[in-house]
C-alpha positions as CSV (number, residue, x, y, z in Angstrom):
1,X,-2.5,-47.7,14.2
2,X,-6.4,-47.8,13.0
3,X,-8.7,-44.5,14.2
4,X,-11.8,-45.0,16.1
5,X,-13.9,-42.0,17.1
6,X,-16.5,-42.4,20.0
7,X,-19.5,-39.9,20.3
8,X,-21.7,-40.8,23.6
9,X,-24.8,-39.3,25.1
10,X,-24.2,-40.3,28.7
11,X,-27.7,-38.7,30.0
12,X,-29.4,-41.7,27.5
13,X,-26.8,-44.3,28.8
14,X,-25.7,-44.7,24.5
15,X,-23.2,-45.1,22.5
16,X,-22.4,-44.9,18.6
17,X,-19.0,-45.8,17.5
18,X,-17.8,-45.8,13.8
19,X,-13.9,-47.1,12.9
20,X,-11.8,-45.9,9.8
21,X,-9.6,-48.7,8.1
22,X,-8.2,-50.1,5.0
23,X,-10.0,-52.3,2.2
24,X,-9.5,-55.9,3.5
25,X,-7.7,-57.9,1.0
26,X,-7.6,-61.5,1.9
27,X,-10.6,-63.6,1.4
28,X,-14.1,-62.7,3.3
29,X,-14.0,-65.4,6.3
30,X,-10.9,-64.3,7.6
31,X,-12.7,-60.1,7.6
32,X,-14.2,-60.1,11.2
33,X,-10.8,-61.6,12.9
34,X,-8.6,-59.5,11.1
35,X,-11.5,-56.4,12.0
36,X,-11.2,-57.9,15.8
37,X,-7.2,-57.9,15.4
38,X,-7.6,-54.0,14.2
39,X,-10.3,-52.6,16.9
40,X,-7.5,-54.5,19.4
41,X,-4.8,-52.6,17.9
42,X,-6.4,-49.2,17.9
43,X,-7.8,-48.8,21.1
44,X,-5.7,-48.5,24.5
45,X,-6.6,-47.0,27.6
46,X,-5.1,-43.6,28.5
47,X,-4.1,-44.5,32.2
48,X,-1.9,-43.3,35.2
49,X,-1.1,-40.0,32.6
50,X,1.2,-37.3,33.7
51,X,-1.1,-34.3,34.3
52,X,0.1,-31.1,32.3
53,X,-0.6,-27.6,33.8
54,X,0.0,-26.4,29.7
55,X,-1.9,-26.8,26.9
56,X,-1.2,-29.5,24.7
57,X,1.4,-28.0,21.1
58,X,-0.8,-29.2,18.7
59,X,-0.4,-29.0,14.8
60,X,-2.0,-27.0,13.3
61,X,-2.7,-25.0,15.9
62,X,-6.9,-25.1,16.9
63,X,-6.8,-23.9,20.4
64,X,-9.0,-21.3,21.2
65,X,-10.8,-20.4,17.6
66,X,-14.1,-19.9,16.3
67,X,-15.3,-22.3,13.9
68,X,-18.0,-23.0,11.6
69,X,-21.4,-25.1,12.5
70,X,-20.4,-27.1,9.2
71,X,-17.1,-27.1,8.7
72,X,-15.1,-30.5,8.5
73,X,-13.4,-32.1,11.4
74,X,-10.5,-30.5,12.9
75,X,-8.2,-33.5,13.0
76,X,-4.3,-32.5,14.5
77,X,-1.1,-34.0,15.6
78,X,1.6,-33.1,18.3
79,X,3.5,-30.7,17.2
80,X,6.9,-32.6,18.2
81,X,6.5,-35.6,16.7
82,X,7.7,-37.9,19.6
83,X,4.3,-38.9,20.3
84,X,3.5,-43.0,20.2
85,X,-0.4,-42.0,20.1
86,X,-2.5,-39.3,20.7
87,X,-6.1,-39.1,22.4
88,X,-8.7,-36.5,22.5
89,X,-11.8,-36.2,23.8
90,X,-14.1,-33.3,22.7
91,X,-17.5,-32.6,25.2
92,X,-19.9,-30.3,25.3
93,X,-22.1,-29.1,28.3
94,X,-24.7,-31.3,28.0
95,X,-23.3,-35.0,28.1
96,X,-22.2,-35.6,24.6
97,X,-18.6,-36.6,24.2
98,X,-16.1,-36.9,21.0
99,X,-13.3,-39.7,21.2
100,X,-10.6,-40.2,18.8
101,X,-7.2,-42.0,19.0
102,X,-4.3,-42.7,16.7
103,X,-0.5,-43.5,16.4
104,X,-0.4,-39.9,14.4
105,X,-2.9,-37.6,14.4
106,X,-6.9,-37.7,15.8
107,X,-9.3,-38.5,13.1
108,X,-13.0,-38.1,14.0
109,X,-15.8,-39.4,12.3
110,X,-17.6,-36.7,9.9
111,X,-21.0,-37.7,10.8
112,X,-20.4,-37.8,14.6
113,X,-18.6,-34.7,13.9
114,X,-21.2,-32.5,12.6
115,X,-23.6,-34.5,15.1
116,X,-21.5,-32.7,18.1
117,X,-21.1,-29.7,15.9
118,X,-24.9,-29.4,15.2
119,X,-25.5,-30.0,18.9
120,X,-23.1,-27.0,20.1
121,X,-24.2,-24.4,17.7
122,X,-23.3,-20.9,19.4
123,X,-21.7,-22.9,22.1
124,X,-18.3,-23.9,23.3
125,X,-16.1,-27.6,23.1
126,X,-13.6,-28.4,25.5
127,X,-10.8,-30.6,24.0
128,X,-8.6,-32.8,26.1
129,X,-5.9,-34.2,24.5
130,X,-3.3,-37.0,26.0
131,X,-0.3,-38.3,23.8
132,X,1.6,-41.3,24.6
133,X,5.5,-41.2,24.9
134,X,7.9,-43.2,26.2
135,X,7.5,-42.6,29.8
136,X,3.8,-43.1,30.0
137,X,1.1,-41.2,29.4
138,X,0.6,-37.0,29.7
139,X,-2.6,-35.5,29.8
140,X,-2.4,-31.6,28.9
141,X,-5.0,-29.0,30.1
142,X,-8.0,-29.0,28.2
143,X,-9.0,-25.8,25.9
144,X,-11.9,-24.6,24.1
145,X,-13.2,-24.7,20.7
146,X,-16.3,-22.2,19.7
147,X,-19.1,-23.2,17.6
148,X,-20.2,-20.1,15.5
149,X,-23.8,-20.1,15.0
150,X,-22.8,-18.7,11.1
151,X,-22.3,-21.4,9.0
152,X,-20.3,-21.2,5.9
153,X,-20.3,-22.0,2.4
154,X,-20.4,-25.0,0.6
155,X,-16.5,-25.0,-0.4
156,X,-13.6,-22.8,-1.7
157,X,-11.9,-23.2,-5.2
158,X,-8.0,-22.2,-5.2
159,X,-5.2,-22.5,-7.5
160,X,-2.5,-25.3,-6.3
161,X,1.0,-24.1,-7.9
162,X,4.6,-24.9,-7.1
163,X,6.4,-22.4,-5.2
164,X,8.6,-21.5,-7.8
165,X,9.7,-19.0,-10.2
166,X,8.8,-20.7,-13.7
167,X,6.4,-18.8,-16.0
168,X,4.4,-22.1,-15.4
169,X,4.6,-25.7,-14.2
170,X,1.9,-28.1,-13.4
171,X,-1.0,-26.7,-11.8
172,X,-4.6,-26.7,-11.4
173,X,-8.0,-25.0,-10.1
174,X,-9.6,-27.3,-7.7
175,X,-12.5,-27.0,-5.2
176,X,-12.9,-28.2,-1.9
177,X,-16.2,-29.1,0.0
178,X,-15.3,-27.5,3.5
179,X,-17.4,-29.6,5.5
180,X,-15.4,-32.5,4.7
181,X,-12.3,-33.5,3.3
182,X,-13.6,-34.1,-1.0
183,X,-11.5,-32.2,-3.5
184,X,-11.8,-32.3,-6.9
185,X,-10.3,-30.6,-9.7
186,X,-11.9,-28.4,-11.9
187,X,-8.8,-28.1,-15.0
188,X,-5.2,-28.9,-14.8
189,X,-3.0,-27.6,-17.3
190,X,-2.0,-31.7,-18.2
191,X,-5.3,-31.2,-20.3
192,X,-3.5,-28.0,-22.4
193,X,0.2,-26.3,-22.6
194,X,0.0,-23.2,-20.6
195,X,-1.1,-21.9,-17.2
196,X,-4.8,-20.9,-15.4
197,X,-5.5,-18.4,-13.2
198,X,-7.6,-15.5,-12.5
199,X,-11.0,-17.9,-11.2
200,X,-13.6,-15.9,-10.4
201,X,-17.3,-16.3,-9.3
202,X,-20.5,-14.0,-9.0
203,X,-20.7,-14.0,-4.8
204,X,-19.5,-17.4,-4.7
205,X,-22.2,-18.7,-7.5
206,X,-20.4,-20.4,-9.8
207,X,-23.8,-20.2,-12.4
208,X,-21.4,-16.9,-13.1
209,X,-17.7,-17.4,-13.9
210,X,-14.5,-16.1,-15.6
211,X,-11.5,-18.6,-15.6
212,X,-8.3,-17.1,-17.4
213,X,-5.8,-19.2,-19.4
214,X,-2.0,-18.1,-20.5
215,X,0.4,-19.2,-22.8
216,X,0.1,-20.5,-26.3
217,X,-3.6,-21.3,-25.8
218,X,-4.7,-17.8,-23.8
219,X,-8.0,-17.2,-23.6
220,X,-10.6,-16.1,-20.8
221,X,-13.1,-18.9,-20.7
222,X,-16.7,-17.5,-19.6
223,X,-20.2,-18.7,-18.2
224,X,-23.4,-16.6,-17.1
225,X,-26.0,-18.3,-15.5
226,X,-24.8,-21.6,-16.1
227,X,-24.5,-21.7,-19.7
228,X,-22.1,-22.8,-21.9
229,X,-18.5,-21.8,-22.0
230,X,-17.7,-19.6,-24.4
231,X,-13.6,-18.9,-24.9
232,X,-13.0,-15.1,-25.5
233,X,-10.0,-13.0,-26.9
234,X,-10.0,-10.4,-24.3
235,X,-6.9,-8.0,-25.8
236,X,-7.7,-5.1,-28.2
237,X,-6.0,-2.6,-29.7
238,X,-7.3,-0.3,-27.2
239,X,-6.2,-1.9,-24.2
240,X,-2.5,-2.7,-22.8
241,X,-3.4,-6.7,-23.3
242,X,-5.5,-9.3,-21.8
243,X,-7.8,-9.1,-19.0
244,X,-7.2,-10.0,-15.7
245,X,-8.2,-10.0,-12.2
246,X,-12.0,-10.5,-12.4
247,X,-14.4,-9.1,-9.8
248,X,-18.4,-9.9,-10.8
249,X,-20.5,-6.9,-10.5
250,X,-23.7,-8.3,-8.0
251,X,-26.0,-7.9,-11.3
252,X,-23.6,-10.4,-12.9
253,X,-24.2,-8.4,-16.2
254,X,-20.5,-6.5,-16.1
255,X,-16.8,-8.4,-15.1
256,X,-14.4,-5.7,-13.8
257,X,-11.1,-6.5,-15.1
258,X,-7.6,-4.7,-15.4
259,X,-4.9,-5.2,-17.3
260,X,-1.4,-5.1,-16.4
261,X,2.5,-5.3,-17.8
262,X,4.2,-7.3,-15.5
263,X,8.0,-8.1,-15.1
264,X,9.6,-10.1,-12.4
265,X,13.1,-9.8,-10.9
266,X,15.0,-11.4,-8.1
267,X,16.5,-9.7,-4.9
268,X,20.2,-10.3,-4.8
269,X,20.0,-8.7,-0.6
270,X,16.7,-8.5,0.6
271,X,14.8,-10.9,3.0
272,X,11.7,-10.8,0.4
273,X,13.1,-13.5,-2.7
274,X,11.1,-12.2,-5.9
275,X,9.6,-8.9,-7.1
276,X,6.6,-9.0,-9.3
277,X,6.2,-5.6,-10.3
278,X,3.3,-3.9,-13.2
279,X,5.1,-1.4,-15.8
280,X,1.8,-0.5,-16.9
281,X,-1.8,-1.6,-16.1
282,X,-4.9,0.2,-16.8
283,X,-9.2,-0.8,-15.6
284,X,-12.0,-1.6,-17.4
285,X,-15.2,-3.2,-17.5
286,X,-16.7,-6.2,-19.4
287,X,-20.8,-5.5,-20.4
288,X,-21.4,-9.4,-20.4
289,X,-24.5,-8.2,-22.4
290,X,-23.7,-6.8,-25.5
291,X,-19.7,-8.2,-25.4
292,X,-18.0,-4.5,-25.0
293,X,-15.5,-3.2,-22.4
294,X,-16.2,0.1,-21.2
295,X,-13.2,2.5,-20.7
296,X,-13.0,5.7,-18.8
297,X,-9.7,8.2,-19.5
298,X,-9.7,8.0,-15.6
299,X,-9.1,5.0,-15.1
300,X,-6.3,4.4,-18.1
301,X,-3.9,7.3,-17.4
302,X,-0.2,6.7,-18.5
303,X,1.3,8.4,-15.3
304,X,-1.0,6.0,-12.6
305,X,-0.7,2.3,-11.8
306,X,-4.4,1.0,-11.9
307,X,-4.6,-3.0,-10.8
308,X,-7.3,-5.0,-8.4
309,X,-10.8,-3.4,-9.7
310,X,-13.9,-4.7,-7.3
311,X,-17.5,-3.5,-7.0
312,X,-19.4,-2.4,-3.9
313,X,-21.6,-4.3,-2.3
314,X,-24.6,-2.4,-4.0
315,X,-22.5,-2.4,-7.3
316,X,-22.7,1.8,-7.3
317,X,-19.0,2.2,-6.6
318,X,-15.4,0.6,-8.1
319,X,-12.7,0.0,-5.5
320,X,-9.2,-0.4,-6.8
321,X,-5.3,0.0,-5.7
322,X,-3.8,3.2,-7.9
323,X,0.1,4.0,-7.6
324,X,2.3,6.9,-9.5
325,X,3.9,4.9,-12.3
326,X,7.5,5.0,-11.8
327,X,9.6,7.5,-14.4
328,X,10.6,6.1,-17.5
329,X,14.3,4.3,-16.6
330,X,13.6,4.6,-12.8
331,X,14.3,1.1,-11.1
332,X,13.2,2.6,-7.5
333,X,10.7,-0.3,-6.9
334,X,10.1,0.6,-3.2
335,X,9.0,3.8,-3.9
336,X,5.6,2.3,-5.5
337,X,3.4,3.2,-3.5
338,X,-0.5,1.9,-3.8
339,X,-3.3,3.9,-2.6
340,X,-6.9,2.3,-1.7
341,X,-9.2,4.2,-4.5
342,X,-12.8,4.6,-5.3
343,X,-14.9,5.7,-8.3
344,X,-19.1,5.8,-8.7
345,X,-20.6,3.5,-11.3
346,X,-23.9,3.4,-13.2
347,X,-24.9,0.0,-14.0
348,X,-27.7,0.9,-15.3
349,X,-25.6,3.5,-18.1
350,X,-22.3,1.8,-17.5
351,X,-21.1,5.0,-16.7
352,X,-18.5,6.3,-14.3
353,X,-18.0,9.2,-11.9
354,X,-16.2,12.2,-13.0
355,X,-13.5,11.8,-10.0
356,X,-11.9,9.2,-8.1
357,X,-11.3,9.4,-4.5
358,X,-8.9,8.4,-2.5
359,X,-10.7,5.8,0.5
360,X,-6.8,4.8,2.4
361,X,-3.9,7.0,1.9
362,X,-1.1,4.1,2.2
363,X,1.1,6.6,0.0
364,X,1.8,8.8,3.0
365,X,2.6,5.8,5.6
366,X,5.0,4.5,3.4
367,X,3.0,1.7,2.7
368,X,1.2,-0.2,0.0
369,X,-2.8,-1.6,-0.5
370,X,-2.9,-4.6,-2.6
371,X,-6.2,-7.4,-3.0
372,X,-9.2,-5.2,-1.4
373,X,-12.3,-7.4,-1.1
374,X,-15.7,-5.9,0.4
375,X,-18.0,-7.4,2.7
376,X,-21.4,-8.7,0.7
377,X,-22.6,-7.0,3.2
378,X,-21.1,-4.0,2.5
379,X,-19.9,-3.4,6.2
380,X,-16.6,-3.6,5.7
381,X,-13.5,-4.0,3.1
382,X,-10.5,-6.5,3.7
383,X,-7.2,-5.7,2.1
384,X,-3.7,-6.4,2.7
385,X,-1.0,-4.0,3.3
386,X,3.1,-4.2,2.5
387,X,5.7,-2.1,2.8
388,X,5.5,-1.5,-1.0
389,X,4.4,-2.3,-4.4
390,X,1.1,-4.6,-5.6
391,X,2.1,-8.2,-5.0
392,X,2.6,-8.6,-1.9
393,X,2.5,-12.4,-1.8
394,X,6.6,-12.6,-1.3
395,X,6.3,-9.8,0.8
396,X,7.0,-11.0,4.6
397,X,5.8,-8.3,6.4
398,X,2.1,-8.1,4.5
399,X,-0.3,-7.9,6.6
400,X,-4.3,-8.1,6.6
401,X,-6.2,-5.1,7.3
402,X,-10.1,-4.0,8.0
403,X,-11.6,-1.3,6.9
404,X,-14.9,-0.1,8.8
405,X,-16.7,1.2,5.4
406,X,-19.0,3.2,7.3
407,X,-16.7,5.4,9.4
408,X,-13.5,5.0,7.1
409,X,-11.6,3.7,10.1
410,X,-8.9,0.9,9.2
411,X,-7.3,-1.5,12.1
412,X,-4.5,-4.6,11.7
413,X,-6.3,-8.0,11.8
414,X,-4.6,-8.9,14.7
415,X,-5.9,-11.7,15.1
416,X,-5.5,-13.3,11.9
417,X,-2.3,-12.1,10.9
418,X,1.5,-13.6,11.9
419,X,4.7,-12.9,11.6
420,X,5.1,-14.0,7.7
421,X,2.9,-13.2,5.0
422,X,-0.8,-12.6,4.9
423,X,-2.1,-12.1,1.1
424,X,-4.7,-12.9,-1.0
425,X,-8.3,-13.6,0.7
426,X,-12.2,-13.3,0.0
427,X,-15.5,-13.2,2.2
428,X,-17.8,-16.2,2.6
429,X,-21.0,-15.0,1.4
430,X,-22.7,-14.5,4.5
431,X,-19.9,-11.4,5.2
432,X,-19.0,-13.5,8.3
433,X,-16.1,-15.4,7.6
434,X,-12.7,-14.9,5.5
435,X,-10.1,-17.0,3.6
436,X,-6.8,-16.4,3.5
437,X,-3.3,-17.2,2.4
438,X,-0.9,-17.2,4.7
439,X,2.9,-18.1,4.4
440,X,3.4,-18.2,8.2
441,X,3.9,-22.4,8.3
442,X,7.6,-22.3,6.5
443,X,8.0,-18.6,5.2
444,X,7.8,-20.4,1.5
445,X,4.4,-22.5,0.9
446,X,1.0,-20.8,1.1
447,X,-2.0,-22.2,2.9
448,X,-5.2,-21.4,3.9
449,X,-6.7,-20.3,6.6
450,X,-10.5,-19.0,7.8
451,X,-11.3,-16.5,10.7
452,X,-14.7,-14.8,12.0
453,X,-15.7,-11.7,11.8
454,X,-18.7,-10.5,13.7
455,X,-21.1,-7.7,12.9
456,X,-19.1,-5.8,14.9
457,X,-16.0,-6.0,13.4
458,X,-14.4,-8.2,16.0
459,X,-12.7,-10.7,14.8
460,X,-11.6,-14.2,16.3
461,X,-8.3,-16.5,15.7
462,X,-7.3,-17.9,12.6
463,X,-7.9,-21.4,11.8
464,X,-6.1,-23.8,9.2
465,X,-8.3,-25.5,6.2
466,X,-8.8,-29.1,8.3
467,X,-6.9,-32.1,6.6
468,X,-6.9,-35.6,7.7
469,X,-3.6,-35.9,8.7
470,X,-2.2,-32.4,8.4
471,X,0.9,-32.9,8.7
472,X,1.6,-35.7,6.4
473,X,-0.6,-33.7,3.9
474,X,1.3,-30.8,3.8
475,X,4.5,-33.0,3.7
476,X,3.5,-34.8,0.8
477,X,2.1,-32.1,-1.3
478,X,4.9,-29.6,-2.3
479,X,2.2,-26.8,-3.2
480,X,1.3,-23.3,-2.8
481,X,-2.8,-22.4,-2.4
482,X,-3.3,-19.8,-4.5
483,X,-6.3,-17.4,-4.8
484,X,-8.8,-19.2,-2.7
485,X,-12.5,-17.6,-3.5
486,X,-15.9,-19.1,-1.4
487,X,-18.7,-21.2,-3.7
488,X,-22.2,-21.5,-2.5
489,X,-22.4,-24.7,-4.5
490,X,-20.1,-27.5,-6.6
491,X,-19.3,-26.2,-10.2
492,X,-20.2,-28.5,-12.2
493,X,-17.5,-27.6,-14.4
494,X,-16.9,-29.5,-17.5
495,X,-12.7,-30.1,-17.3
496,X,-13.1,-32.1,-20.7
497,X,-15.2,-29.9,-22.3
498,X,-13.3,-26.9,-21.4
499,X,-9.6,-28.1,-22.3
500,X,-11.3,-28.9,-25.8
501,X,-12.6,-25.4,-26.0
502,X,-9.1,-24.0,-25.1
503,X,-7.1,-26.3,-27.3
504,X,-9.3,-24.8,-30.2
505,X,-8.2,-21.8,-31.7
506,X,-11.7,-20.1,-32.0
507,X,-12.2,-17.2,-29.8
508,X,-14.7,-15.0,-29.5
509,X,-13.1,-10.7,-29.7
510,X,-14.4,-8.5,-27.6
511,X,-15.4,-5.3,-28.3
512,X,-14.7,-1.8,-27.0
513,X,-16.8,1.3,-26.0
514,X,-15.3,4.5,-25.0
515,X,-17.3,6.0,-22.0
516,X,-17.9,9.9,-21.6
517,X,-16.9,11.4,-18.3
């Protein structure tokens, strides 16, 4: 069964319809009657319908949350899959309705969509939904969707990766226009043997950007303020290896990066499958300027764990996770314990503070701080929180968790988090919305999800990224999202141009300054 979305004024008596379907194949004249045969087909009445005291069980689940003015359309599916066709009808206080049917999942037209959307802004949808089964129709107890009056950005880009435990299979950095459903991909490592990772934009502009490659053609590609790409060597022989887990400064003139031995093992008890543990990782930062990274014997010291460097909001500060490395032949991985850290930065020296302080003691809870992100606008912090150690994407108890920045106060995201994993995440760049990764579908994929969060800290229920058919999307596609990160803007990134660069053996060294406490 066809969709067709409905989106009337009834105070002007008007109606504009728009209808979804498949390229006609046969020959032109026989278009309209197979169109007439289709519109048929795709419409019926929802009559003489059970009325449900309950809300409808709708996948995913959109009841009650707070979306974006410009977001795409949430389309959804009964959760139990006995369903012969679905109806909803979305209407706002002032006349306008939004109908959609189909066999398996509601579909409604973009522009209609963001019509109603545009219409509602700081206001409130009620959604009825009706499914057909095979007793009739049952028409469920309507709830409410809320319009935020903060828009958000243009699109996310995330890694898509199997969920599995190779060093690398195939995989790719894509983005995603979030008010509608286009995705495009930026590289895939078909183009190159080896794996990408570690994207990274200046507040969402990707004018700035850092895009790391591994394996036998590693290399950190680079661009500032849209120029070329430039392929650097970003090991030295002052430095454990190569650089990792960028964070732009807001001047976009240094990259805060660490570097990190890793190891992995497997759990042969535990309800958490993998480990991915560091054996030694050290910070520094990149002066895009004149091609040096800055290092500070604070922040590489042999008995500490330093990993997840990101600047303040006012780039004055570095945040980062620190941990008491582990004794040499200790295997205790669950005592690894990861503070929430701080140290002051010049950028107009490069120069850091002469101590580091200590912003969330997880250490003494028994917990760990992994992937802090500050607000842009520097009102908060976002990080997630495990039971131990730094990568707490196989952990099933990580959680999300808020830090009010200017009282020091921390709280559980309630309100975003479930009973499986909450990881890695970012902040639109408005400081009003977040992306996450979350686990909680099937315990073993990871996808996205967005919630609000108001000037006041208060934050409203997580939604899922919005797919056509969501559940027939995430059937078919057998991958993780991984690292999602906002963009103001598409990135007009070269994929051709930039597997050539990587496939070349050129690189560009960079260089190292030691910086005086």
């Amino acid at each position: 069964m066809k969709k067709i979305s409905y989106i009337f004024d009834i105070s002007h008596r008007t109606r504009s319809r728009s209808t979804k379907f498949e390229p006609c194949r046969l020959c032109s004249c026989l278009f309209a009657f197979f169109f007439l045969l289709l519109f048929a087909a795709c419409t019926e009445t929802v009559s003489d319908a059970k009325q449900e005291a309950e809300q409808p069980h709708i996948y995913p689940d959109y009841i009650g949350v707070t979306i974006p003015v410009n977001i795409a359309p949430l389309c959804f599916n009964m959760v139990d899959e006995m369903a012969l066709c679905i109806d909803a009808v979305i209407a706002d206080h002032h006349g306008h309705y939004l109908h959609s049917q189909g066999e398996e999942s509601v579909n409604f037209d973009l522009d209609d969509w963001h019509t109603l959307l545009g219409q509602n802004r700081g206001d409130s949808l009620s959604v009825t939904v009706s499914a057909k089964y095979a007793d009739g129709w049952h028409t469920y107890h309507p709830f409410s969707i809320y319009v935020s009056p903060d828009s958000i950005d243009y699109g996310i880009c995330y890694r898509l990766i199997e969920p599995g435990y190779e060093v690398w299979s195939k995989m790719g950095i894509y983005e995603r226009d979030l008010s509608s459903f286009d995705e495009r991909p930026l590289i895939e490592n078909t183009q190159f043997e080896g794996c990408v990772n570690c994207h990274s934009f200046n507040r969402g502009n990707p004018a700035d950007m850092s895009l790391h490659v591994r394996g036998p053609h590693g290399a950190t590609l680079l661009r500032q303020n849209n120029g070329p790409i430039t392929a650097y060597n970003t090991k030295t022989d002052q430095t454990l290896g190569f650089c990792v887990y960028p964070y732009w400064h807001p001047s976009g003139r240094y990259i805060a990066y660490s570097t990190n031995a890793t190891s992995q093992l497997f759990h042969s008890a535990n309800h958490n499958r993998i480990e991915v543990f560091d054996t030694a990782s050290d910070l520094q930062v990149y002066d895009v300027d004149k091609n040096e990274l800055l290092l500070s014997p604070l922040l590489k010291q042999d008995s500490v764990y330093e990993t997840f460097p990101v600047f303040s909001s006012d780039g004055r500060s570095l945040f980062f996770c620190a941990a008491q490395a582990l004794h040499e032949g200790s295997h205790q991985l669950d005592s690894i314990h990861y503070n929430l850290c701080r140290i002051d930065f010049d950028p107009t020296t490069g120069k850091f503070g002469s101590r580091i302080d200590t912003i969330v003691d997880a250490k003494t809870q028994r917990k760990s701080v992994s992937f802090p992100r500050p607000s842009y606008d520097g009102r908060f912090l976002c990080y997630t929180l495990a039971d131990y150690g730094q990568f707490s994407i196989w952990h099933h108890e990580a959680d999300l968790y808020l830090l009010d920045l200017s009282t020091g106060q921390s709280r559980p995201m309630a309100e975003a988090n479930s009973e499986d994993t909450e990881s890695f995440h970012n902040w639109s760049t408005n400081s009003r919305w977040i992306v996450f990764s979350s686990r909680r579908d099937d315990g073993l994929f990871t996808r996205l999800y967005f919630c609000h969060v108001d000037a006041k800290g208060i934050i409203s229920k997580a939604f899922m990224l919005p797919q056509r058919n969501p559940r027939r999307f995430y059937r078919e596609r057998f991958l993780s999202f991984n690292v999602p990160d906002f963009i103001i803007s598409p990135t007009r990134f070269d994929s051709h141009k930039a597997s050539r660069i990587i496939n070349d053996k050129s690189r560009k060294d960079f260089g190292v300054r030691q910086v005086p406490m």
